[in-house]
C-alpha positions as CSV (number, residue, x, y, z in Angstrom):
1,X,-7.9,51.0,-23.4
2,X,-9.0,51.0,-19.8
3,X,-13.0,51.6,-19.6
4,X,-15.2,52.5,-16.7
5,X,-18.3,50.7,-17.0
6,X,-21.4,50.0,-14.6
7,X,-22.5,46.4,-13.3
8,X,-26.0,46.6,-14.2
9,X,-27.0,44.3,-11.0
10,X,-25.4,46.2,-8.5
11,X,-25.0,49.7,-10.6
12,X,-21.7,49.9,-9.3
13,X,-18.4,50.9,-11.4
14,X,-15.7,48.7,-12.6
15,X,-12.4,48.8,-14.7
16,X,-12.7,47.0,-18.0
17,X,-9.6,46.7,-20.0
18,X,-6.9,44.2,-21.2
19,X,-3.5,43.5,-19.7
20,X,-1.5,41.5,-21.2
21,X,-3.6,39.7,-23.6
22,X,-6.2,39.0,-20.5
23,X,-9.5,40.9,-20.0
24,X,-9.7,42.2,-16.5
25,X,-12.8,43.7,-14.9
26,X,-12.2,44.9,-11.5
27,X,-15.1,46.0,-9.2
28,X,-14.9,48.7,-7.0
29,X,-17.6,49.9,-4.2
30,X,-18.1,53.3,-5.9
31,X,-22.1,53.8,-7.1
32,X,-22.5,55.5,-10.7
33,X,-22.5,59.1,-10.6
34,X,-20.9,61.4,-12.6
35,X,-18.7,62.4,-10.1
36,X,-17.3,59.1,-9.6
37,X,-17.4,58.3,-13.2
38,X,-14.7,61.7,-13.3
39,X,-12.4,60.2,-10.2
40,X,-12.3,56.3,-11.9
41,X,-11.4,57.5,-15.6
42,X,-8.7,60.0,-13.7
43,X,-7.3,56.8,-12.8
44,X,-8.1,55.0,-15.9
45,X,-6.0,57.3,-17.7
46,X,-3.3,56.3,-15.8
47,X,-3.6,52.8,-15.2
48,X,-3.6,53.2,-19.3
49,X,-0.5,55.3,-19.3
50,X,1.8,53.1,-17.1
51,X,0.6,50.0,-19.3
52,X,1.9,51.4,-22.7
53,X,5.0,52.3,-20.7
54,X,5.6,49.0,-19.1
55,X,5.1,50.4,-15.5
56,X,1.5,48.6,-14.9
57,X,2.3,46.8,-11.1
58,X,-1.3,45.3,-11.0
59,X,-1.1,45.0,-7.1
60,X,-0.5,48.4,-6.3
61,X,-4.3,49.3,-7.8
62,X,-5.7,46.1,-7.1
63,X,-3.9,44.9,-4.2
64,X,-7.3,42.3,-3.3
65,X,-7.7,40.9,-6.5
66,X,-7.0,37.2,-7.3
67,X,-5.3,38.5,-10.3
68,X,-2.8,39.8,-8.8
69,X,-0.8,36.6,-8.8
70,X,-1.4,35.2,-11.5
71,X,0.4,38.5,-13.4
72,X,2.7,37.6,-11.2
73,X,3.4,33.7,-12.7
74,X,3.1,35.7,-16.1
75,X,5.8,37.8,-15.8
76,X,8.0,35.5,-14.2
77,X,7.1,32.8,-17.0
78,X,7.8,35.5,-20.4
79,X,11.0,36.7,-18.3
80,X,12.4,33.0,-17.9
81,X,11.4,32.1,-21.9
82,X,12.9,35.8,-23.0
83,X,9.6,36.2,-25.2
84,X,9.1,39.3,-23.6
85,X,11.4,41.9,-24.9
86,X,9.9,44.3,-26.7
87,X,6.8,45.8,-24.9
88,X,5.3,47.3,-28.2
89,X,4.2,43.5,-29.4
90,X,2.0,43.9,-26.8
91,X,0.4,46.9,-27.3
92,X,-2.2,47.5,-30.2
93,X,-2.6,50.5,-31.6
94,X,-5.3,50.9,-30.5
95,X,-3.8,51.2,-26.5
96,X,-1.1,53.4,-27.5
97,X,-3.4,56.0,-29.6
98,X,-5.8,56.2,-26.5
99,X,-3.1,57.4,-24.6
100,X,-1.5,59.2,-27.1
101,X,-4.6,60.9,-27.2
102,X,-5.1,61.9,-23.5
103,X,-1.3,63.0,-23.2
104,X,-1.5,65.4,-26.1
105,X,-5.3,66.8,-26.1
106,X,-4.6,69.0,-23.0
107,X,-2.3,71.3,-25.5
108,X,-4.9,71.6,-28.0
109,X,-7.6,74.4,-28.9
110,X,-11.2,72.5,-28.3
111,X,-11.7,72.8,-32.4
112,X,-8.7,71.0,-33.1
113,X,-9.3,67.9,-30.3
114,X,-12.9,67.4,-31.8
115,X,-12.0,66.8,-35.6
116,X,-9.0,64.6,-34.0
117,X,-11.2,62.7,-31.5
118,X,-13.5,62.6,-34.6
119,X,-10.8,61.1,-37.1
120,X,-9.2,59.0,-34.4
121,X,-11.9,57.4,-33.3
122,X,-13.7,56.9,-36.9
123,X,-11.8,55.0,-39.8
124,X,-8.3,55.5,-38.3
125,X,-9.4,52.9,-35.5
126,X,-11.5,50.8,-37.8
127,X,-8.4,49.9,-40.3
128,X,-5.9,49.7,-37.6
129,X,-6.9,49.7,-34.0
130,X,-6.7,46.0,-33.3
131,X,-3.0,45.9,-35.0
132,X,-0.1,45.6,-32.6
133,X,1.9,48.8,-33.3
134,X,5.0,47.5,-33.9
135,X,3.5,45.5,-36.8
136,X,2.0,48.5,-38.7
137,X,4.0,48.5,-41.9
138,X,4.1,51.3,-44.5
139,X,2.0,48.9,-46.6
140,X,-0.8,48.9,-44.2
141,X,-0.4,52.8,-44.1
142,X,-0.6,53.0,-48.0
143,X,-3.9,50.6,-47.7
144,X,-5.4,52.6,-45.6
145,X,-4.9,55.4,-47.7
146,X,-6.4,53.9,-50.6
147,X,-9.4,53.0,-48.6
148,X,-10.1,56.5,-47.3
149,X,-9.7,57.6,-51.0
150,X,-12.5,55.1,-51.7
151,X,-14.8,55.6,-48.9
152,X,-17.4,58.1,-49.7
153,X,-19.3,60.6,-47.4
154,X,-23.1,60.3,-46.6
155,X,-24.5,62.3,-49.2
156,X,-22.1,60.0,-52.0
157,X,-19.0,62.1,-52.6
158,X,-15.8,61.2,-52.4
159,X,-13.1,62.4,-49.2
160,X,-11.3,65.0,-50.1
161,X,-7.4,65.1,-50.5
162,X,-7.4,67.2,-47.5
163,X,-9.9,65.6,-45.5
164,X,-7.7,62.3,-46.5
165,X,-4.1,64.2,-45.5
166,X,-5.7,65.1,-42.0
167,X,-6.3,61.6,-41.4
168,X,-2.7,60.0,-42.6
169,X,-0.9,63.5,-40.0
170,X,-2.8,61.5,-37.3
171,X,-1.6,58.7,-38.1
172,X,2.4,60.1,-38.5
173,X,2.1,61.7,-35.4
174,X,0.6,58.3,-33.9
175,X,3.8,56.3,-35.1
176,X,6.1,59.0,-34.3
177,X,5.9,58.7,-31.2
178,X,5.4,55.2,-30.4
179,X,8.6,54.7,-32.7
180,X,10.1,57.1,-30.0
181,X,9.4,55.5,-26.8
182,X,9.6,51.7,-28.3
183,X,12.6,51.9,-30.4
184,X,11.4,50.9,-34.0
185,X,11.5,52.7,-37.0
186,X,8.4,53.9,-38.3
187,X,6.5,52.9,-41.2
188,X,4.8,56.7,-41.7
189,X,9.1,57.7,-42.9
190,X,8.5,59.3,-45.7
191,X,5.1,58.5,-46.3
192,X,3.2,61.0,-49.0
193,X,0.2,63.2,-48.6
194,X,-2.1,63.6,-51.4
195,X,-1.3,66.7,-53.5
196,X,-4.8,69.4,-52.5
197,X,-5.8,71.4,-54.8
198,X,-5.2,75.2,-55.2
199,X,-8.9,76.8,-53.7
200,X,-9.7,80.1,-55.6
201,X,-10.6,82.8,-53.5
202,X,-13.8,84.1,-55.0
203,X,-14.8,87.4,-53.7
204,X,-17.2,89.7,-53.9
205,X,-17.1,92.8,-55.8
206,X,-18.2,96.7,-54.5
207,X,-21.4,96.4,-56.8
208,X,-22.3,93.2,-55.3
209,X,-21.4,94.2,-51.7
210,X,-23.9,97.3,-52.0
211,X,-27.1,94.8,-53.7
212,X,-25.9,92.4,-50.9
213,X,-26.2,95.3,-47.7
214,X,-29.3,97.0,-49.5
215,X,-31.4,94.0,-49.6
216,X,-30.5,92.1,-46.5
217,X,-32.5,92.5,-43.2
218,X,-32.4,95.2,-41.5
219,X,-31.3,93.4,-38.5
220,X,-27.8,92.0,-40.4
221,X,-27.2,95.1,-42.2
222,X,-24.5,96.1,-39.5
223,X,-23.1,92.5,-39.5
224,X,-22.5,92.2,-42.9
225,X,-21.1,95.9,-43.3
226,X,-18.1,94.5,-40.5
227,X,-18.1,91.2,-42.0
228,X,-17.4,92.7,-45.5
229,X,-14.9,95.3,-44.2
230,X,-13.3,94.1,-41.7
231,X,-12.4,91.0,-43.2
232,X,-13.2,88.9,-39.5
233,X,-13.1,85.6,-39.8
234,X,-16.6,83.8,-39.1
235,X,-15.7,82.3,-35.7
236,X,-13.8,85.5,-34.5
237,X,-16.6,88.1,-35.6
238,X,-19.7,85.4,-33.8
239,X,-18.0,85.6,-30.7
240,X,-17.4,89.6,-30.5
241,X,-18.2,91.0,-27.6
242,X,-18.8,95.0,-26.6
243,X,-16.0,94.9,-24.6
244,X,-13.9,94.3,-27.4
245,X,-15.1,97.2,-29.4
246,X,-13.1,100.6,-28.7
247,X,-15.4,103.2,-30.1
248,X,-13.2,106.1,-29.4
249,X,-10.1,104.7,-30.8
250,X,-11.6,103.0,-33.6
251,X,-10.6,100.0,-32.8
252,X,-11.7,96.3,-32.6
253,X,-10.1,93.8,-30.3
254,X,-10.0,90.4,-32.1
255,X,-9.2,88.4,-28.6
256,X,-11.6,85.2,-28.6
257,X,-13.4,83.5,-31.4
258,X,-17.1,81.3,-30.9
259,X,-16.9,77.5,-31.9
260,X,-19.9,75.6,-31.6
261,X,-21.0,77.9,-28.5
262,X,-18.4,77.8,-26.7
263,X,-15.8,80.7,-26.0
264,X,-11.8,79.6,-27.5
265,X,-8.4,81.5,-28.0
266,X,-8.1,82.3,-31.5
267,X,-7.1,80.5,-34.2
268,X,-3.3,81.4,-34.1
269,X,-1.6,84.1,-31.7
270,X,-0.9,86.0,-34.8
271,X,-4.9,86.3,-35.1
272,X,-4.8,88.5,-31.6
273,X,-4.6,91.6,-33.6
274,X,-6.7,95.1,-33.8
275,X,-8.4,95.5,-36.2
276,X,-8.4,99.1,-37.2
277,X,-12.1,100.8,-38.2
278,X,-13.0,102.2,-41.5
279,X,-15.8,104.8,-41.5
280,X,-18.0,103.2,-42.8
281,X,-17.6,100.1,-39.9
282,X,-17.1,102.8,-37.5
283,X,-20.6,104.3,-38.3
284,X,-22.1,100.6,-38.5
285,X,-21.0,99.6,-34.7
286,X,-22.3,102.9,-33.1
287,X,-26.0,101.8,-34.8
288,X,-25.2,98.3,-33.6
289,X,-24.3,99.7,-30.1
290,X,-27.9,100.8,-29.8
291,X,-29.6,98.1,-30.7
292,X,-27.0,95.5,-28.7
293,X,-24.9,97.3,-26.2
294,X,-27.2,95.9,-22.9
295,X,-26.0,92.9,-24.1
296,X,-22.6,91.0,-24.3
297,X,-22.3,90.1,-27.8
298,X,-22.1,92.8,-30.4
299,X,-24.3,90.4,-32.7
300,X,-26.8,88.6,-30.9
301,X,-30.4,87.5,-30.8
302,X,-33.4,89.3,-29.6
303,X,-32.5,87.3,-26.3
304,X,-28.6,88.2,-26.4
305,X,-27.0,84.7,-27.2
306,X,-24.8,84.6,-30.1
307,X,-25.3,84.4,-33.7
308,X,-25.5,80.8,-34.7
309,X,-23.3,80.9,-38.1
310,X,-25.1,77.7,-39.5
311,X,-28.4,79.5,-38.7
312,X,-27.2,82.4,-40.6
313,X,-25.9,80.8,-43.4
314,X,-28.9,78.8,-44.4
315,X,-31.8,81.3,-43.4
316,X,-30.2,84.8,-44.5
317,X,-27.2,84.6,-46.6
318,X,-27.8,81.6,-49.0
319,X,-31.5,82.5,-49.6
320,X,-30.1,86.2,-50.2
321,X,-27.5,85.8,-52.8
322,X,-30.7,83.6,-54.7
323,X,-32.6,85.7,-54.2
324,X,-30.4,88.9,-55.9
325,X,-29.2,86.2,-58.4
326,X,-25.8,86.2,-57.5
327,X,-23.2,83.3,-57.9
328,X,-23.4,81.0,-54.9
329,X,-20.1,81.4,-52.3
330,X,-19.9,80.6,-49.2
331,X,-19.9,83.1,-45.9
332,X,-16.0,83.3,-45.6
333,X,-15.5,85.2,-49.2
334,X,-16.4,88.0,-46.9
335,X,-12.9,87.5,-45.2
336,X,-11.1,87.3,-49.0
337,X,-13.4,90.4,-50.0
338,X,-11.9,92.4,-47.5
339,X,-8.6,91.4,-48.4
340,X,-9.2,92.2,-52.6
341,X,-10.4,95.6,-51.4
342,X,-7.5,96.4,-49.3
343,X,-5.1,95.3,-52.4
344,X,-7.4,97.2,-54.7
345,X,-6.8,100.3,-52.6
346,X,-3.4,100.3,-52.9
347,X,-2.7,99.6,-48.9
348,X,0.5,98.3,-47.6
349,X,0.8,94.5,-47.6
350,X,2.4,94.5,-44.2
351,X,-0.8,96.4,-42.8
352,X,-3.0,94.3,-44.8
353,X,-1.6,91.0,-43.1
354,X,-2.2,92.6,-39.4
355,X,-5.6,93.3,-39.8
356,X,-6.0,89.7,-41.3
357,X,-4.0,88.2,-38.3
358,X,-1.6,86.8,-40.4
359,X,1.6,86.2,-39.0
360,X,3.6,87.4,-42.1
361,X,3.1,88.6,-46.0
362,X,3.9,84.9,-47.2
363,X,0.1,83.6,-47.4
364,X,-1.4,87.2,-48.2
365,X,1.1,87.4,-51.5
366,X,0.0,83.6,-52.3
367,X,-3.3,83.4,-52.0
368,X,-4.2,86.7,-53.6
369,X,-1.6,87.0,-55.9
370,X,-3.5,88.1,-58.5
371,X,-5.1,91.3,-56.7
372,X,-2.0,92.5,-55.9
373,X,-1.5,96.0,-57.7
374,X,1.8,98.4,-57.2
375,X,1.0,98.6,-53.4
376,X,2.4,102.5,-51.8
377,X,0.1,103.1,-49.2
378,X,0.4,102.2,-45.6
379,X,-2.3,103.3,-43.6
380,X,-5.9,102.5,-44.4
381,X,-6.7,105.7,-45.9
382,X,-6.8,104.3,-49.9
383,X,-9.2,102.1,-48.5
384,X,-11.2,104.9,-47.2
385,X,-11.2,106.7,-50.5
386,X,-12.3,103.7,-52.6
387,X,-15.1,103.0,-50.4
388,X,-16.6,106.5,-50.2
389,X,-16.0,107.3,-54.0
390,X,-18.2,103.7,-54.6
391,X,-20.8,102.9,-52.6
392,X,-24.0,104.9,-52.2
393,X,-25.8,102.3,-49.2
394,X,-29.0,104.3,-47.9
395,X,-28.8,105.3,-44.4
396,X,-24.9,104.1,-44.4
C-alpha cells in the first residue's frame, strides 16, 4: 500500500510504499498540510492502482530518482530469467485489498464503507494481509474462519455467526476479483457461511404501548407515538425533517435516514416510500410541529440537532421499560410492533410492505409469519379501528 508520511526533520511529505519487494520513500517539496496530504494520497491511490495492475512506470512519477534505474535492471533481469510471469506473486493481499477498497468504496452508502473499513482493516488484514494473493488457499480461508469463531469481543463473548459471515463476504469478494484480473481460481469457490440463527421479532403489545406513552416524558411522547405507529426504522425516523412531513395530505416522506450525524440515502430504494398517517400520528405531529417546527428536525433537542439514538436508548427507553417492569427489547421492536398491529388489523400485505419500505411481501410473510391472520383489507382503515377501539392515552 502506498502511504503519505511526513519527514519529521524537514516536515515535508513523502511516498512510502513497496515496489517490487523494495521499500521506496520518495521525497517531494510539498510541506504537511491537509490540503497537500489530499493532492499526494489522490496520487497514491493511483500509484497503488497501476502497481496491482502491472502498469507502475516508476520514471514517469519519479523521473529524478536514483531508483529509477535500478527498476529498470530489475525488470530487464526477471524478464530475461522468465520468473516474472504472473504479477499476482507479487502482490500481497494486503496491496490488492487496499485498492480493492478505494475502487469499490465510492459506490457504497457511508454505513456500509465504515463496518467494511472496520472488518478490512481489523482481523481480515491480521490473518492474511502479508500473504501473496495468489497463495491464499481455501485452507487458509477455513483457518481463518475458525479463528474469528474463537476470537471473542471485549466484553468476553463470542463473534457471532453473522458478525463472522460479514467478515468471510469480504473476503469472497476480495478473491473474486483478484481471481478476475490475475487469472487463478479462487480459493473462496464454494466456501460456506455459518448457518445464523432465526431472530424472533418480539413486539410490543397495545397494553404495553399505552403504559409505555403514558409514562414516558413528556418531551418523547410524540416520538414514540410515530415510532410505535409508523413502524420508522431508527435511522430513518432521527433524521426526519419538517420538510418531509405533509400535514395536509397525511403523509410522511421517508427520503433520508441519520447515521452517526451525518445525513445518508436510505437504506434500500425500496425504503423511499410514504408513509401514510394514522390519526393518532397525525394528531402527534401537529403537537410536535409546535414545539419543533422553527427547527429542521421534527425530533430534536432544545438546541435543534438531532436525536442521538444511543442517547435515547440508554437515558429514556431502557430506564423506562425498568422502570414499568416490562421485558427488556431493544428500540427497533417498535419497527416489528408496527408491523404485528398492521397484521392484527387485518390490512393488506402489499400495503403493509410499502409503508415498511420493503421491496416485496417475501420478508414481511417470513419474518412475521406467525401474525399473519386472513388479511382483506387494503387501506389502513382496520388499523384505524383497532387503535381507537384500544387505547385510552390522556391527551392523545
Amino acid at each position: 500500500m502506498v502511504k503519505v508520511s511526513v519527514r519529521k526533520e524537514t516536515n515535508k511529505l513523502l511516498f512510502d510504499f513497496y515496489y517490487m519487494k523494495r521499500r521506496c520513500r520518495e521525497q517531494t517539496s510539498l510541506p504537511d498540510s491537509p490540503a497537500n496530504r489530499k493532492k499526494l494520497e489522490a496520487i497514491a491511490n493511483r500509484i497503488n492502482a497501476e502497481i496491482i495492475l502491472g502498469q507502475f512506470d516508476y520514471a514517469r512519477y519519479f523521473p529524478n530518482s536514483p531508483r529509477v534505474e535500478e527498476f529498470k535492471r530489475l525488470k530487464q533481469r526477471s524478464a530475461s530469467n522468465h520468473d516474472f510471469n504472473s504479477k499476482a506473486e507479487d502482490i500481497s493481499f494486503e496491496m490488492f485489498a487496499n485498492t480493492w477498497y478505494e475502487e469499490m468504496n465510492i459506490a457504497w452508502r457511508d454505513s456500509y464503507r465504515r463496518n467494511v473499513k472496520i472488518l478490512l482493516f481489523g482481523r481480515i488484514m491480521e490473518r492474511l494481509g502479508h500473504m501473496p494473493i495468489a497463495a491464499i488457499t481455501k485452507s487458509e480461508l477455513l483457518s481463518l474462519r475458525a479463528e474469528l469463531a474463537s476470537n471473542r469481543k471485549v466484553n468476553g463473548e463470542p463473534l457471532s455467526a453473522d458478525h463472522i459471515n460479514r467478515h468471510l463476504k469480504i473476503v469472497r469478494m476480495i478473491m473474486q476479483e483478484a481471481s478476475e484480473r490475475f487469472g487463478f481460481v479462487s480459493p473462496a469457490n464454494g466456501l460456506k457461511l455459518l448457518k445464523v440463527p432465526k431472530s424472533d421479532i418480539d413486539p410490543f403489545s397495545l397494553d404495553e404501548i399505552q403504559k409505555i406513552i403514558e409514562t414516558v416524558r413528556p418531551d418523547f411522547k410524540n416520538y414514540l407515538i410515530t415510532r410505535f405507529f409508523t413502524g420508522m426504522r431508527p435511522a430513518e425516523i432521527d433524521g426526519l425533517k419538517w420538510r418531509y412531513v405533509d400535514l395536509h395530505k397525511r403523509l410522511i416522506l421517508v427520503r433520508e435516514t441519520l447515521v452517526r450525524n451525518k445525513i445518508n440515502y436510505t437504506k434500500t430504494d425500496s425504503s423511499q416510500r410514504d408513509i401514510e398517517m394514522s390519526e393518532i400520528v397525525y394528531k402527534a405531529l401537529k403537537r410536535q410541529k409546535e414545539l419543533t417546527g422553527k427547527y429542521e428536525y421534527v425530533f430534536c433537542t432544545s438546541a435543534g440537532t438531532p436525536l442521538s439514538q444511543r442517547n435515547f436508548s440508554r437515558r429514556i427507553w431502557y430506564p423506562l421499560l425498568r422502570y414499568l417492569e416490562l421485558r427488556q427489547r431493544n428500540p427497533y421492536q417498535t419497527r416489528h410492533t408496527a408491523a404485528t398491529l398492521w397484521l392484527a388489523a387485518g390490512e393488506s400485505p402489499e400495503w403493509i410492505a410499502r409503508q415498511l419500505g420493503h421491496a416485496s411481501t417475501e420478508m414481511l410473510f417470513r419474518v412475521y409469519s406467525r401474525y399473519v391472520p386472513n388479511l382483506t383489507r387494503r387501506d389502513g382503515s382496520a388499523f384505524e379501528k383497532l387503535i381507537n377501539q384500544s387505547l385510552t392515552i390522556q391527551g392523545v
